[in-house]
CHARMM-style PDB file with segment names, atoms N, HN, CA, C and O in Angstrom:
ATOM      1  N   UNK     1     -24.589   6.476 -13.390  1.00  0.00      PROA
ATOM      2  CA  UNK     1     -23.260   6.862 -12.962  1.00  0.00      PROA
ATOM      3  C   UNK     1     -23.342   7.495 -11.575  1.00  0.00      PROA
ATOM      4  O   UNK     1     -24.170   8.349 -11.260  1.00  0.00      PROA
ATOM      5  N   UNK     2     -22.373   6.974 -10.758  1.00  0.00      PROA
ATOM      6  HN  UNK     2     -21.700   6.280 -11.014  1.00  0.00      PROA
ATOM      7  CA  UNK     2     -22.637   7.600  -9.784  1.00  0.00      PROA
ATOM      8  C   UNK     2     -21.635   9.021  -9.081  1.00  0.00      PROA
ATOM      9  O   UNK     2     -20.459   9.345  -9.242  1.00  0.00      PROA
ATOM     10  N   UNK     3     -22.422   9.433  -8.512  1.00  0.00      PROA
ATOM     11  HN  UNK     3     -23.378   9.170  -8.380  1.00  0.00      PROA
ATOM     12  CA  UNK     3     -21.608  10.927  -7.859  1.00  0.00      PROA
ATOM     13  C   UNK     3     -20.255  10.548  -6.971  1.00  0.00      PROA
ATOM     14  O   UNK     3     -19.993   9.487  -6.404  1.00  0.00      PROA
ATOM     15  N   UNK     4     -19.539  11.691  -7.039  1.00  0.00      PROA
ATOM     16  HN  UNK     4     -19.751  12.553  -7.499  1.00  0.00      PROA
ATOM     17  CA  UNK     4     -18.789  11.448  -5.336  1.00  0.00      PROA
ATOM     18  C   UNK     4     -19.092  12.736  -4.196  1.00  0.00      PROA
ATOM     19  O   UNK     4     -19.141  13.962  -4.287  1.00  0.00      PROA
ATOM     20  N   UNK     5     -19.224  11.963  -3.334  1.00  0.00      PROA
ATOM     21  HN  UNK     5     -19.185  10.966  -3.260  1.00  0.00      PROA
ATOM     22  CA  UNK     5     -19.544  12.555  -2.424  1.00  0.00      PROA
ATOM     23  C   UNK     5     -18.020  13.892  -2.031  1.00  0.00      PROA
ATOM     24  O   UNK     5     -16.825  13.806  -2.313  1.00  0.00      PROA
ATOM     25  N   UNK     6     -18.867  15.095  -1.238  1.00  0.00      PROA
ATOM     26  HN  UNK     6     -19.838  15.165  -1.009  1.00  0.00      PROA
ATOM     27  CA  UNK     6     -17.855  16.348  -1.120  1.00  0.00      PROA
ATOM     28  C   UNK     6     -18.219  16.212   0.345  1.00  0.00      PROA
ATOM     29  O   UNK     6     -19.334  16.198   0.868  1.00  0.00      PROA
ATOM     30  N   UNK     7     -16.948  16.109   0.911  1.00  0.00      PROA
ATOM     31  HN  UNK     7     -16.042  16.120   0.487  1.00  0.00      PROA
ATOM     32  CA  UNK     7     -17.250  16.313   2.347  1.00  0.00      PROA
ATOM     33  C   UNK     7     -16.115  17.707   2.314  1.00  0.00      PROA
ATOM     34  O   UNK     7     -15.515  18.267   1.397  1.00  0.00      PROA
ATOM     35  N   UNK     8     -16.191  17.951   4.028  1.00  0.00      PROA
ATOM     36  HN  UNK     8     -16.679  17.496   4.773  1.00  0.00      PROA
ATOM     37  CA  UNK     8     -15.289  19.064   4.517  1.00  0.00      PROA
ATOM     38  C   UNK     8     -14.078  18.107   5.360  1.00  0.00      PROA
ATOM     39  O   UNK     8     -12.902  18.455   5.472  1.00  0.00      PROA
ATOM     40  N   UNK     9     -14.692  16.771   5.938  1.00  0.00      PROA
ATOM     41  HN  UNK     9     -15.647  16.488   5.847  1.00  0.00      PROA
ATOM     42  CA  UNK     9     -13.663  16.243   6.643  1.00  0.00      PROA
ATOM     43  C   UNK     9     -13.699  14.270   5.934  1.00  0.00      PROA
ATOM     44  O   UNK     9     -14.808  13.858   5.593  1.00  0.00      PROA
ATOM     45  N   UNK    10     -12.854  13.596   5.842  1.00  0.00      PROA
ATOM     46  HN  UNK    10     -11.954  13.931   6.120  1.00  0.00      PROA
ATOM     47  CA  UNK    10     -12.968  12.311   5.340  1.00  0.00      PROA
ATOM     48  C   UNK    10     -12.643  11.436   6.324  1.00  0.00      PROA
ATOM     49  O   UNK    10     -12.657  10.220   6.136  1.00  0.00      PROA
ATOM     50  N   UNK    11     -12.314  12.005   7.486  1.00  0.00      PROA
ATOM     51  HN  UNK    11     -12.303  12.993   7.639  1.00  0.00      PROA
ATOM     52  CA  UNK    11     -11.961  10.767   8.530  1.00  0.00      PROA
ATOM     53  C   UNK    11     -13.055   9.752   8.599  1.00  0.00      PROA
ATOM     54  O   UNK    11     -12.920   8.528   8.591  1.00  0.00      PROA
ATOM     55  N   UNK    12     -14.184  10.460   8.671  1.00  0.00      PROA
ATOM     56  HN  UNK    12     -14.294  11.454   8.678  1.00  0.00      PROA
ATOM     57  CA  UNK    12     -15.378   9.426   8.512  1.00  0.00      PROA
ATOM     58  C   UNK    12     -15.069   8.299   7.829  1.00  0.00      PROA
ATOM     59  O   UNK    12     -14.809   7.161   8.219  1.00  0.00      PROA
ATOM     60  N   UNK    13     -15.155   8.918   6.456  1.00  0.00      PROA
ATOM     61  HN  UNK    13     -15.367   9.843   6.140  1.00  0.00      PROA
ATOM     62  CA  UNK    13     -15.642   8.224   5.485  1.00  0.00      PROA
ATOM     63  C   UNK    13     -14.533   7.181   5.213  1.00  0.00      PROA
ATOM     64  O   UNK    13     -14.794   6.070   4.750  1.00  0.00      PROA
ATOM     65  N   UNK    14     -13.091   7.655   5.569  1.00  0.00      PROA
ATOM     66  HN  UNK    14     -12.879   8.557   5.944  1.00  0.00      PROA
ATOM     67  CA  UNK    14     -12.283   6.425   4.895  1.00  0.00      PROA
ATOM     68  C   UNK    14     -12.055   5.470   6.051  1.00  0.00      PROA
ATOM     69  O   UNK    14     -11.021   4.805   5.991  1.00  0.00      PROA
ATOM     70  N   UNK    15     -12.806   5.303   7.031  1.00  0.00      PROA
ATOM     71  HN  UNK    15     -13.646   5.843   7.080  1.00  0.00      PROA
ATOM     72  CA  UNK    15     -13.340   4.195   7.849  1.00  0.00      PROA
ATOM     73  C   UNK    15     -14.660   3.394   7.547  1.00  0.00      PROA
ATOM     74  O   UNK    15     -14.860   2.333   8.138  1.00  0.00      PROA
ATOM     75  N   UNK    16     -15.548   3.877   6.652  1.00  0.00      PROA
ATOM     76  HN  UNK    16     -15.386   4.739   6.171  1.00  0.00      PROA
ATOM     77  CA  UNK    16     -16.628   3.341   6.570  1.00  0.00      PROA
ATOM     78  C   UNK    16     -16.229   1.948   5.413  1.00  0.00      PROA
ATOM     79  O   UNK    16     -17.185   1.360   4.908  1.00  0.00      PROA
ATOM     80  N   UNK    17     -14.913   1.536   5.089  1.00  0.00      PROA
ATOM     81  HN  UNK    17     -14.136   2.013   5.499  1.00  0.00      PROA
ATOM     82  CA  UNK    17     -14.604   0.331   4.167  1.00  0.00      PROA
ATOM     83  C   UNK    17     -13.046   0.092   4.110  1.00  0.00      PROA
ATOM     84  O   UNK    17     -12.211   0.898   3.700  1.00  0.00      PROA
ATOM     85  N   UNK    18     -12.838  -1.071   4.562  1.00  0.00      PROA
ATOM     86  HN  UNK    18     -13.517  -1.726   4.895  1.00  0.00      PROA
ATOM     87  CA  UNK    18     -11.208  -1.326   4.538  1.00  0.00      PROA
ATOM     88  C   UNK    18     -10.602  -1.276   3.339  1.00  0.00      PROA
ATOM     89  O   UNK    18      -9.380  -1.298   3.188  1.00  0.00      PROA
ATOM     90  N   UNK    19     -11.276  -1.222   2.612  1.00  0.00      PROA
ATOM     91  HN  UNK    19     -12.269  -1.204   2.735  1.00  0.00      PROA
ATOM     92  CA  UNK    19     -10.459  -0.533   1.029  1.00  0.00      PROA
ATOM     93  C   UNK    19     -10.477   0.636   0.636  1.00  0.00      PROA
ATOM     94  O   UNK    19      -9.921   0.956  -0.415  1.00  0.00      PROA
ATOM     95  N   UNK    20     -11.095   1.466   1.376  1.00  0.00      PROA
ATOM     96  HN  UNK    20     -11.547   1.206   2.230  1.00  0.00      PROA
ATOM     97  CA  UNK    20     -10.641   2.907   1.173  1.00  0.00      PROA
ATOM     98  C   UNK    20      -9.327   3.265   1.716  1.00  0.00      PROA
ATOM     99  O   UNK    20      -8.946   3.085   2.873  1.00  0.00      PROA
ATOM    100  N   UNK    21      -8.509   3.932   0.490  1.00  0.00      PROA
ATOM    101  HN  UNK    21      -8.818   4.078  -0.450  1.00  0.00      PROA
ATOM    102  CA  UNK    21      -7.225   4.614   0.531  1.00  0.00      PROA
ATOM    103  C   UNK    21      -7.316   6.312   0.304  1.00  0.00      PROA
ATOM    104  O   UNK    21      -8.123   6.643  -0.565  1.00  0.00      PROA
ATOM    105  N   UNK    22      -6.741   7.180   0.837  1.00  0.00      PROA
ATOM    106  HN  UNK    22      -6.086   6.911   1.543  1.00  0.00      PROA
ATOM    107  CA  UNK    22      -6.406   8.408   1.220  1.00  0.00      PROA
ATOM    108  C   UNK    22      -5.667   8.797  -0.309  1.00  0.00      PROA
ATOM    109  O   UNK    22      -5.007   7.846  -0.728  1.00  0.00      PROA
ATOM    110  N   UNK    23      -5.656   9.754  -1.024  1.00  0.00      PROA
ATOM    111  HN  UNK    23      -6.192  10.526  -0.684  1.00  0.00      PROA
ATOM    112  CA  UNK    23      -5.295   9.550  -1.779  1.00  0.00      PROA
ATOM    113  C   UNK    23      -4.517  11.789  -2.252  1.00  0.00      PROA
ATOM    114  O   UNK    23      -5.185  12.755  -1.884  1.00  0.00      PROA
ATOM    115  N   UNK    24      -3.886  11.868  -2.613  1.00  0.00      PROA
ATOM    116  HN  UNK    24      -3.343  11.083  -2.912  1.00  0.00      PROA
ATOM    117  CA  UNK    24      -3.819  13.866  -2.136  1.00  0.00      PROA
ATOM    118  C   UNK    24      -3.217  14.103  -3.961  1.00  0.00      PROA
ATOM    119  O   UNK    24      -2.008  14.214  -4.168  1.00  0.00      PROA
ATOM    120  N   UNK    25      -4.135  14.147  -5.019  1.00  0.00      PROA
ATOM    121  HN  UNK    25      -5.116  14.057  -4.851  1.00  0.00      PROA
ATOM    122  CA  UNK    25      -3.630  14.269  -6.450  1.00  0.00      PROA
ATOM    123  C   UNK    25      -3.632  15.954  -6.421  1.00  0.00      PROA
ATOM    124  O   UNK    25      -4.747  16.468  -6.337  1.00  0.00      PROA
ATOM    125  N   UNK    26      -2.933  16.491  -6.460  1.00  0.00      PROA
ATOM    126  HN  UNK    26      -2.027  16.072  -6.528  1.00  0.00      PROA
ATOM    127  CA  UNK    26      -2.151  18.433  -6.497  1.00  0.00      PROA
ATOM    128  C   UNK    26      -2.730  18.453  -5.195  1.00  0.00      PROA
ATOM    129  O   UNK    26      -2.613  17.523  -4.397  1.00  0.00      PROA
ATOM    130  N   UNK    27      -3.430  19.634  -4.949  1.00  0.00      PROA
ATOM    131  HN  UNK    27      -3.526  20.390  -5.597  1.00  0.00      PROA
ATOM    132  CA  UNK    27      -4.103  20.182  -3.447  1.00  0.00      PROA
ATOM    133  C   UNK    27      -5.496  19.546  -3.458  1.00  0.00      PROA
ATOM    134  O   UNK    27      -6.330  20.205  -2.838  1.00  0.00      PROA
ATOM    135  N   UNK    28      -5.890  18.536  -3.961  1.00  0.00      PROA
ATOM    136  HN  UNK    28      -5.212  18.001  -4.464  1.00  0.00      PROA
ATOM    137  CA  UNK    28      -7.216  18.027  -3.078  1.00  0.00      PROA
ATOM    138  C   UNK    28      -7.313  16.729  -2.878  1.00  0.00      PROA
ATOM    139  O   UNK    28      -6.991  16.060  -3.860  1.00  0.00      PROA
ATOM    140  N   UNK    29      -7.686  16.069  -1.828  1.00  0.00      PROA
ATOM    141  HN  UNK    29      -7.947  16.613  -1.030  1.00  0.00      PROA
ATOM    142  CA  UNK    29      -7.870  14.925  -1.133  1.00  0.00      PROA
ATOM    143  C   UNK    29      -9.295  14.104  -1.918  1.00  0.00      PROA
ATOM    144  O   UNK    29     -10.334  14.647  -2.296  1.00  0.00      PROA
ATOM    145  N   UNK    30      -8.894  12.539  -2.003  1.00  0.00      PROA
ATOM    146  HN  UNK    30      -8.051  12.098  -1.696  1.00  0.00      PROA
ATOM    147  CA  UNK    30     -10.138  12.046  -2.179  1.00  0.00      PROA
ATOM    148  C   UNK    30      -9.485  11.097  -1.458  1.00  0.00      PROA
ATOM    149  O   UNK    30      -8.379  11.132  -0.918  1.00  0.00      PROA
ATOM    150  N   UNK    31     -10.866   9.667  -1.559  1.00  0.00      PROA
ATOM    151  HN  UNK    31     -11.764   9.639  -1.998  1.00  0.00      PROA
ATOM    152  CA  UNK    31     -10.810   8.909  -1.204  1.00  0.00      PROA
ATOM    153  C   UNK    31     -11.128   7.807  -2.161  1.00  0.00      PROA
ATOM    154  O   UNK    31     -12.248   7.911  -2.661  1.00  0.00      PROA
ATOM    155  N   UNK    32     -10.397   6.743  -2.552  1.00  0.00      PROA
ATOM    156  HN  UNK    32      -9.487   6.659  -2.146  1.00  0.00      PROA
ATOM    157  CA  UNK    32     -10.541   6.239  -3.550  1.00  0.00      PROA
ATOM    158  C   UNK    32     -10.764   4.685  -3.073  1.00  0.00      PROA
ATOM    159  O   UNK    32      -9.992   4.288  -2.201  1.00  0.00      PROA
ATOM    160  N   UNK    33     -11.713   3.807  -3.550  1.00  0.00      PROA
ATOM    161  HN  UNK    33     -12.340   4.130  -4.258  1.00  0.00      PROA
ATOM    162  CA  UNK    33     -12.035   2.841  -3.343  1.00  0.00      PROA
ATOM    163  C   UNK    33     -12.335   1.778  -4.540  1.00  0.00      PROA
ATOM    164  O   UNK    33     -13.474   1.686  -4.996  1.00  0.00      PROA
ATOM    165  N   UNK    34     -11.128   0.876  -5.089  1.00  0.00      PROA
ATOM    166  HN  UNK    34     -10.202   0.950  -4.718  1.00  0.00      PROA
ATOM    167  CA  UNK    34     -10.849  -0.084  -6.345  1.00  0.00      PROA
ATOM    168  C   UNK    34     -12.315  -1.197  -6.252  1.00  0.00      PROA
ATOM    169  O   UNK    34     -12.974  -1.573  -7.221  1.00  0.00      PROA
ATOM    170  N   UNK    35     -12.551  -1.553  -4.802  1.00  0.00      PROA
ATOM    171  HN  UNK    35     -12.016  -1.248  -4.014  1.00  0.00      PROA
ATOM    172  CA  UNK    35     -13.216  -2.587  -4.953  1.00  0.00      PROA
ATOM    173  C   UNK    35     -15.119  -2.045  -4.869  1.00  0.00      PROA
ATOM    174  O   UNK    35     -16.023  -2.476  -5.585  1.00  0.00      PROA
ATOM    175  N   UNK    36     -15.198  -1.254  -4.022  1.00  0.00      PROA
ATOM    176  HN  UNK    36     -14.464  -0.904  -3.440  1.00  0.00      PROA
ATOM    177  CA  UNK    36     -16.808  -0.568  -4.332  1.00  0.00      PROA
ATOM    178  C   UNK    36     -16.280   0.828  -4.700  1.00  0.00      PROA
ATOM    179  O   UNK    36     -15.498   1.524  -4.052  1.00  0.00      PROA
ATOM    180  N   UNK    37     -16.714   1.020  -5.563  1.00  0.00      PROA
ATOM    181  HN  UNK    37     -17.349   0.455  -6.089  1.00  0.00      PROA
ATOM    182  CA  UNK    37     -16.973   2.689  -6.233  1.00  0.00      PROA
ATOM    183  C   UNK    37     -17.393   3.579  -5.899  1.00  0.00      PROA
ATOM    184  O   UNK    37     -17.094   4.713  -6.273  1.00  0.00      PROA
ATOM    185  N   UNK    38     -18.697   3.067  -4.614  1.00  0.00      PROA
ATOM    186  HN  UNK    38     -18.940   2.146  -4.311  1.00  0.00      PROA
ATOM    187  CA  UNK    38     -19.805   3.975  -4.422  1.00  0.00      PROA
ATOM    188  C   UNK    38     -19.136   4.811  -3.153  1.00  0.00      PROA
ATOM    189  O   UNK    38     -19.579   5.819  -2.602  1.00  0.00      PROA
ATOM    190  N   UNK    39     -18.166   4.214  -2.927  1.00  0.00      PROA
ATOM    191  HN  UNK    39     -17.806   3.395  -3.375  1.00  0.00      PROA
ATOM    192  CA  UNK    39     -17.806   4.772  -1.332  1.00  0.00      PROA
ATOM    193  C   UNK    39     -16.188   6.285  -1.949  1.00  0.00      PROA
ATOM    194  O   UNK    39     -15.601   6.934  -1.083  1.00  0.00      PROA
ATOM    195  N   UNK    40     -15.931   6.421  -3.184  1.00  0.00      PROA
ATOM    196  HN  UNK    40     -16.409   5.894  -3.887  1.00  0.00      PROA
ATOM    197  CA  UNK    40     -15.712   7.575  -3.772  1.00  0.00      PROA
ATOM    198  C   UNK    40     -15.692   9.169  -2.927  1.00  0.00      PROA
ATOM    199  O   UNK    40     -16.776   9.710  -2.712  1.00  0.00      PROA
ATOM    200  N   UNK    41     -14.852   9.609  -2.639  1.00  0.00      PROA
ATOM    201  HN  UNK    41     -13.971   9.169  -2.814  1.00  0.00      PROA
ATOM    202  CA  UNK    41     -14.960  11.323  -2.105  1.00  0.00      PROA
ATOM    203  C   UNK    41     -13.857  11.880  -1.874  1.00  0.00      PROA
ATOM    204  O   UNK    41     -12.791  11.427  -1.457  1.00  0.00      PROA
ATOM    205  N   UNK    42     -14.298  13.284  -2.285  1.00  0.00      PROA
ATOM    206  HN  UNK    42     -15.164  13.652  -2.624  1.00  0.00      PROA
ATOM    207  CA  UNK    42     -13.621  14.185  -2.454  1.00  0.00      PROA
ATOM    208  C   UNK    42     -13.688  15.094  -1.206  1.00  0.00      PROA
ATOM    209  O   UNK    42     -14.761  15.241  -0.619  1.00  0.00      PROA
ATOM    210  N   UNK    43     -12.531  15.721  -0.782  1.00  0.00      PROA
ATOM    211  HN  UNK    43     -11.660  15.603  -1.259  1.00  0.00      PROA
ATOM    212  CA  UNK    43     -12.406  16.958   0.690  1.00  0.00      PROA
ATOM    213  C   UNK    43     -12.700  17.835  -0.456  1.00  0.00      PROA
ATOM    214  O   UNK    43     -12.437  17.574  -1.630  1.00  0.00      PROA
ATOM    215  N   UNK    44     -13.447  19.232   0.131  1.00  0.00      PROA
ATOM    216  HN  UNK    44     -13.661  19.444   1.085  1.00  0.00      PROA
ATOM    217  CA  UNK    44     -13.639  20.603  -0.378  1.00  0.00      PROA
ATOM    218  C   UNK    44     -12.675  21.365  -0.099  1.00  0.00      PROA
ATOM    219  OT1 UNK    44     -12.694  22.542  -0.460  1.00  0.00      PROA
TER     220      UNK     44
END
């Protein structure tokens, strides 16, 4: 099973795959990705 990654900032990361979507469920940000999994994260 794999982890998700905790960043402080996601701009990176939701460029690193055109299927990453921005995603804000109550007060915390992830990044959610349907087609690879591994690319998964959460803002701190």
């Amino acid at each position: 099973m794999m982890r998700m990654k905790l960043r402080g900032s996601l701009k990176f990361l939701k460029s690193r795959h055109s299927a990453n979507v921005v995603v804000k469920r109550g007060k915390k940000v992830f990044i959610v990705n349907k087609l690879k999994p591994k690319y998964k994260a959460r803002q701190r």
